[in-house]
C-alpha positions as CSV (number, residue, x, y, z in Angstrom):
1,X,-18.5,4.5,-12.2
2,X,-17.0,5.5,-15.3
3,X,-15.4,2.0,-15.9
4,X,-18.5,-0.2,-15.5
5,X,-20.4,2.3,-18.5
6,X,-16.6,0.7,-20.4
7,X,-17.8,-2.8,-19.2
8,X,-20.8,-2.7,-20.5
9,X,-20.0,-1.3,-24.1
10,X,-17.4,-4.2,-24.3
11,X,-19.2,-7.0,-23.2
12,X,-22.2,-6.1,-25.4
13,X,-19.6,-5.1,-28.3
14,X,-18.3,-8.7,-28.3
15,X,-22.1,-10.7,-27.5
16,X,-23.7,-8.8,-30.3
17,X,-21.1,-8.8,-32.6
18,X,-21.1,-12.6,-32.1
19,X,-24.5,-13.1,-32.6
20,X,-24.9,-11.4,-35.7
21,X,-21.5,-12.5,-37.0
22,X,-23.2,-16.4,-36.8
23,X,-26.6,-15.7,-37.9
24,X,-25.7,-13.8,-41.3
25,X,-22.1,-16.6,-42.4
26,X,-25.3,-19.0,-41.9
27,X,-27.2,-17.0,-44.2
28,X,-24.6,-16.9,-46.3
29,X,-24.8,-20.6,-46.6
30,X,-28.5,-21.6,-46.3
31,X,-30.2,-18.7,-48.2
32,X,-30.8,-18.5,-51.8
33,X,-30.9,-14.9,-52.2
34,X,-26.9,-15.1,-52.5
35,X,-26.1,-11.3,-53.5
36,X,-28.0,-10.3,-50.6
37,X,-26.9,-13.1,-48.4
38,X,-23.1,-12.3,-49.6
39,X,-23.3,-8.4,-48.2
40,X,-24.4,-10.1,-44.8
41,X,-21.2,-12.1,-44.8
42,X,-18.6,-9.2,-45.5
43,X,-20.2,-7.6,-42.5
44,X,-19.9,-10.8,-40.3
45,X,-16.3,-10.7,-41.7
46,X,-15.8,-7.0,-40.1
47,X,-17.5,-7.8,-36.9
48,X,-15.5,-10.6,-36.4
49,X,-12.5,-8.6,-36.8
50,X,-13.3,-6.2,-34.7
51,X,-14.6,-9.0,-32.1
52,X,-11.1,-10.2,-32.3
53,X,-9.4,-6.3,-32.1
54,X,-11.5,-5.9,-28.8
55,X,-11.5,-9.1,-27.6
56,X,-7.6,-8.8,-28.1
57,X,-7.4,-5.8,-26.4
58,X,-9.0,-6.2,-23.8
59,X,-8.3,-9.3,-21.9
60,X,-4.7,-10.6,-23.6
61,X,-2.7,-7.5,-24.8
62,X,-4.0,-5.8,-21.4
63,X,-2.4,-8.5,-18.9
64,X,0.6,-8.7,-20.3
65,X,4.0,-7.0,-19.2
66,X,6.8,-6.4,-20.6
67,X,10.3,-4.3,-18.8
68,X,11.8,-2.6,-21.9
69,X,15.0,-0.9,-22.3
70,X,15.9,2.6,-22.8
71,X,19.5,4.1,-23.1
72,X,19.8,7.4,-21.9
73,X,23.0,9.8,-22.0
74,X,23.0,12.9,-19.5
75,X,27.1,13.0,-19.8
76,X,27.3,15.2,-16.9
77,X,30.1,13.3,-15.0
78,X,33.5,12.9,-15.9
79,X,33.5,8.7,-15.9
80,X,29.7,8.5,-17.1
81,X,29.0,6.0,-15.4
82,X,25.9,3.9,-15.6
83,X,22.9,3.8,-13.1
84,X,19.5,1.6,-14.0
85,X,16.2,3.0,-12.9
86,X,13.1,0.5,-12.7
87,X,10.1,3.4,-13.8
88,X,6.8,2.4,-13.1
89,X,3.8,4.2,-14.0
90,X,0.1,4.5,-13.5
91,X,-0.9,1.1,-12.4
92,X,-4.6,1.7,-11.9
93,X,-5.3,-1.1,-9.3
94,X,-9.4,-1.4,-8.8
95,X,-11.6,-3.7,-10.9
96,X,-8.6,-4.9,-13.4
97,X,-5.7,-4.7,-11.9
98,X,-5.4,-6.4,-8.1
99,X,-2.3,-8.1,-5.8
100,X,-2.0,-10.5,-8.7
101,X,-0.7,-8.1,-11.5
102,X,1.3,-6.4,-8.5
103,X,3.0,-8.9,-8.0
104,X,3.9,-9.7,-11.7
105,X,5.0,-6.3,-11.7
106,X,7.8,-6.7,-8.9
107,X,8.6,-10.1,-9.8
108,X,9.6,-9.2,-12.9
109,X,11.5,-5.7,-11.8
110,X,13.3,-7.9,-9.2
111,X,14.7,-10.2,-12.5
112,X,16.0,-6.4,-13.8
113,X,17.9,-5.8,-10.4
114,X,18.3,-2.3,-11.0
115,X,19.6,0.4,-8.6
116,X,16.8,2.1,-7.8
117,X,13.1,2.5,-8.5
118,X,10.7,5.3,-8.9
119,X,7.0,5.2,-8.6
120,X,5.5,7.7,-10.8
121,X,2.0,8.0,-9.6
122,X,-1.7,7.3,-10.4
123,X,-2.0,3.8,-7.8
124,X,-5.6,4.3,-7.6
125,X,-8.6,3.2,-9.7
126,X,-11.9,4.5,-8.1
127,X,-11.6,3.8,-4.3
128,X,-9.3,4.8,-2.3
129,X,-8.5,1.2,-0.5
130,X,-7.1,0.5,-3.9
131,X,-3.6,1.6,-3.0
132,X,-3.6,-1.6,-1.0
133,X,-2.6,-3.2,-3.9
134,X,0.5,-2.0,-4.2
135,X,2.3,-3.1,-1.4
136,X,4.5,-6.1,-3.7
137,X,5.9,-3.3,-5.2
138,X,6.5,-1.2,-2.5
139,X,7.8,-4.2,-0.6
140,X,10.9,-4.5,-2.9
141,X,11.9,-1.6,-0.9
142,X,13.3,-4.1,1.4
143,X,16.1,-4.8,-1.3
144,X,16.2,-1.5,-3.5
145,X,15.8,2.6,-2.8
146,X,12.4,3.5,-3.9
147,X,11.1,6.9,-4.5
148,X,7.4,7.6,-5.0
149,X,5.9,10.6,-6.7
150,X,1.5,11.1,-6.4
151,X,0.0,11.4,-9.5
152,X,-4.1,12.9,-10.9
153,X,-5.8,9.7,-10.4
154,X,-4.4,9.8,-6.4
155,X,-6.4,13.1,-6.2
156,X,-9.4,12.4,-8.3
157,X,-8.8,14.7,-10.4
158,X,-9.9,14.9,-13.8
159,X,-8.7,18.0,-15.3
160,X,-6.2,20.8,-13.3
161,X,-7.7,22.3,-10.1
162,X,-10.8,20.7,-10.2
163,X,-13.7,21.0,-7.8
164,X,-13.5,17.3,-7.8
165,X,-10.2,17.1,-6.5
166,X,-10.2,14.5,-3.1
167,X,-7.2,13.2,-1.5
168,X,-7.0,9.9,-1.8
169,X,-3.5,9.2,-0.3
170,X,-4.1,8.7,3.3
171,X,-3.9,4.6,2.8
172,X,-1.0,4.6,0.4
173,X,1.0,6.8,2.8
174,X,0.0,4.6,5.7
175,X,1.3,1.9,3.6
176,X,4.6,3.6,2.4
177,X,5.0,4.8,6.1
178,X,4.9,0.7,6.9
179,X,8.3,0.5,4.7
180,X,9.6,3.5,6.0
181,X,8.9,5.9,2.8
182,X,6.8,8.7,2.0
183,X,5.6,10.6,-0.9
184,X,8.2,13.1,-2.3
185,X,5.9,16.3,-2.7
186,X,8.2,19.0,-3.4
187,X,11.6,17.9,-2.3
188,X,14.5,16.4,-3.4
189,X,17.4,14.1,-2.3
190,X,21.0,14.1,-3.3
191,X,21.8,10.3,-4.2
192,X,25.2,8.4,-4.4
193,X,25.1,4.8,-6.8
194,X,27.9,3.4,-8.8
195,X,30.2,6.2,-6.5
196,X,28.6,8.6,-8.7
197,X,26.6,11.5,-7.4
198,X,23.4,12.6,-9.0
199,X,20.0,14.7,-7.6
200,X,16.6,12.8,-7.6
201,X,14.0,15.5,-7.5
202,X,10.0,14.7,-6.8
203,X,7.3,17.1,-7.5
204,X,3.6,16.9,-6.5
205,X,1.1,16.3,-8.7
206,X,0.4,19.4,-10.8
207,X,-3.4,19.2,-10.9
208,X,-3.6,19.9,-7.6
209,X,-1.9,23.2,-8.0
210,X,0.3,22.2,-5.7
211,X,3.4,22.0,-7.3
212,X,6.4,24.4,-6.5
213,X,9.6,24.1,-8.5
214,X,11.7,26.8,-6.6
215,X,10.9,24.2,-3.2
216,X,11.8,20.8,-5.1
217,X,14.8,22.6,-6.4
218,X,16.1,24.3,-2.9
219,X,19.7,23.3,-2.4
220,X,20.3,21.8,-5.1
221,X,23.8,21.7,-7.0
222,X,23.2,22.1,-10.8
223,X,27.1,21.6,-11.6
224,X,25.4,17.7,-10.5
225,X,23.0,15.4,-12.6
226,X,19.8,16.3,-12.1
227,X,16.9,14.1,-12.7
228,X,13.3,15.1,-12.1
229,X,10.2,12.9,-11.2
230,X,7.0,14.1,-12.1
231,X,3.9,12.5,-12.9
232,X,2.3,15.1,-15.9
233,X,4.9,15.3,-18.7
234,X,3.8,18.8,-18.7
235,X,5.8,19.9,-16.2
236,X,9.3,19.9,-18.5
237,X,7.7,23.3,-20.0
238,X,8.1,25.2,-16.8
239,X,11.3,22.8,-15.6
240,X,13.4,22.2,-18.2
241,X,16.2,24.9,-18.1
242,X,16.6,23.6,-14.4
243,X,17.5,19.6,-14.8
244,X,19.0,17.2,-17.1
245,X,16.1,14.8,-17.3
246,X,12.6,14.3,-16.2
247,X,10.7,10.9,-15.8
248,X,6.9,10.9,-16.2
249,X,3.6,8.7,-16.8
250,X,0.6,9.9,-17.1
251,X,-0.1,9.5,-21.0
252,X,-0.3,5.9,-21.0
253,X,1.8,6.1,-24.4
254,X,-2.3,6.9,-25.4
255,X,-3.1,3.4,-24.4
256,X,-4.7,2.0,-27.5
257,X,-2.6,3.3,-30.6
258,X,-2.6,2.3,-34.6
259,X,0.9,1.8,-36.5
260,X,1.9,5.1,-38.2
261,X,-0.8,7.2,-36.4
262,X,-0.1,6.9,-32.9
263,X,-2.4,7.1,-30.1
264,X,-5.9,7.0,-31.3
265,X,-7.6,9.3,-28.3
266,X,-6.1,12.5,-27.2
267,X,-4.1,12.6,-24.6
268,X,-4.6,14.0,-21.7
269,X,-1.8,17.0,-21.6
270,X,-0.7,20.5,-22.8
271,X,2.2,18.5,-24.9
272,X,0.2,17.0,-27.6
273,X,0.5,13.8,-29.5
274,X,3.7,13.7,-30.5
275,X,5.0,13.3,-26.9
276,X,3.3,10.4,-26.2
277,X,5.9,7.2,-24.7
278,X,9.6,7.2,-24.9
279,X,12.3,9.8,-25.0
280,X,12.4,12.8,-26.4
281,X,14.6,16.2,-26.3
282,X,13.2,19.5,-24.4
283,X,15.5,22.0,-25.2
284,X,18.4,21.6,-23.2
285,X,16.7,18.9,-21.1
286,X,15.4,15.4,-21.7
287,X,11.8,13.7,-21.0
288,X,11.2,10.3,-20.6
289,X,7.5,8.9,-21.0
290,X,6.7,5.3,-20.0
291,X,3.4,3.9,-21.0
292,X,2.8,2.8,-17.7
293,X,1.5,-0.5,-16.2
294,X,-2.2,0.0,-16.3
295,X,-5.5,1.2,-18.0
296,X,-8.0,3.9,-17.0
297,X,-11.8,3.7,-18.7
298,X,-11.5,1.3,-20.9
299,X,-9.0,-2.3,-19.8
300,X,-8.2,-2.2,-23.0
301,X,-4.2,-1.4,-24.6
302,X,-3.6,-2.2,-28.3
303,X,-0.1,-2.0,-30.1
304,X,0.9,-0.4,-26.9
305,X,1.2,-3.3,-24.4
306,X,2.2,-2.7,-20.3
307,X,6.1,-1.6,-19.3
308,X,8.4,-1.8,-16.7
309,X,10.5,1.1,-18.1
310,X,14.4,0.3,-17.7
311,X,16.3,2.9,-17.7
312,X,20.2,2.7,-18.5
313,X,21.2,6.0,-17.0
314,X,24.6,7.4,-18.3
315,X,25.1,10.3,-16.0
């Protein structure tokens, strides 16, 4: 699979550049051919930089987490009062990311106690038994609502409506069946928190093709707060006029970025770089982009660490 080719680049990245690095600082020092020797060791300089980048990346700035906070204003409602939403985003569990990080993850959105949370997809990293991992998230269900949306990576799919596409959610729904939940494909759920009423609306995965606005949205009052879940950040073009906000993953915030450039590969949407993590305005609407929880090829994140995104809702 994909992530073992990722494996292999890494580990050999940071054996060779280690090897090379040592053999040419002792050149440096033993040799008498010192102009020579003194090339050799501003090259062991840069490979041990970038040993330390990748090394860095990979197995520190990768395992940690962090539950950020955003303020957000919809100012729908008279009182605008306050709701906080725990957003978590494209864990990835497989090879990287097991029960472990899972349960790092709802330990530390437990601390947050916030008044709901919502899953926004991509639980899977290669096999399908993956989504077992999950359940010490899911299991805070026991204490808060939680909403769960499916997301590419749940499908296999690479790219929209590809022949690739597999469903992979028969385990997690077994699980979220366990708990007494279910996917929200399509649907939507008038909430009351903080005696405030607002509209929580879930949309399938758009790879699949699957998605249907006019169904999510059936019923729905718009004089209310409306706030979308949706996996692919995409989805604001064709939504927006419809809800007040929409909460989505998916990007990763481009999962290894540089300061002042931003994500370093593209990302993989219709939206472009600029809409990478955090808020942003869509028109009349808002979009919210956590950087998710996980990694996909590479287990590397740089500048761009792991989030719990907190949400501070004003409706």
């Amino acid at each position: 699979m994909l992530f073992y080719v990722f494996e292999f680049i890494t580990y050999a990245f940071l054996i060779l550049s280690a090897i090379f690095a040592y053999r040419w600082i002792r050149a440096f020092f033993y040799f008498k051919d010192k102009k020579r020797s003194k090339t050799k060791l501003i090259i062991a300089i840069i490979l041990i930089f970038g040993w330390l980048i990748v090394f860095y990346g990979s197995f520190i700035e990768s395992k940690m987490l962090f539950a950020n906070q955003y303020d957000i204003n919809i100012n729908k409602t008279e009182s605008n009062e306050k709701i906080k939403i725990a957003a978590i985003s494209d864990p990835h569990f497989g090879p990287f990311k097991k029960y472990e990080y899972s349960q790092k993850i709802a330990d530390k959105t437990n601390e947050q106690n916030p008044d709901l949370i919502v899953l926004l997809g991509d639980y899977i990293y290669g096999l399908e038994e993956n989504a077992k991992y999950l359940e010490p998230i899911i299991k805070l269900s026991e204490k808060y609502p939680i909403f769960v949306i499916s997301g590419n990576h749940d499908y296999h799919l690479p790219e929209f409506k590809s022949p690739k596409q597999k469903d992979k959610t028969q385990i997690l729904r077994q699980m979220l069946k366990k708990y007494q939940l279910d996917l929200m494909e399509n649907a939507n759920q008038q909430l009351t928190i903080n005696n405030q009423q607002f509209y929580l609306v879930g949309i399938k995965e758009i790879w699949t093709g699957e998605a249907d606005l006019e169904l999510a949205m059936q019923n729905v009052d718009p004089e209310k707060p409306i706030i979308m879940l949706c996996h692919n950040p995409d989805f604001i073009i064709q939504a927006h006029d419809k809800i007040d906000l929409m909460l989505s993953g998916h990007t990763h915030g481009g999962q290894i970025t540089l300061p002042a450039l931003g994500p370093v590969p593209s990302l993989p949407d219709e939206l472009g770089r600029k809409f990478d993590k955090g808020l942003f305005k869509f028109n009349n609407s808002q979009l919210f982009i956590t950087s998710g929880v996980g990694e996909a090829g590479p287990r590397a994140r740089l500048f761009n660490p792991p989030e719990i995104a907190i949400l501070n809702v004003d409706l």
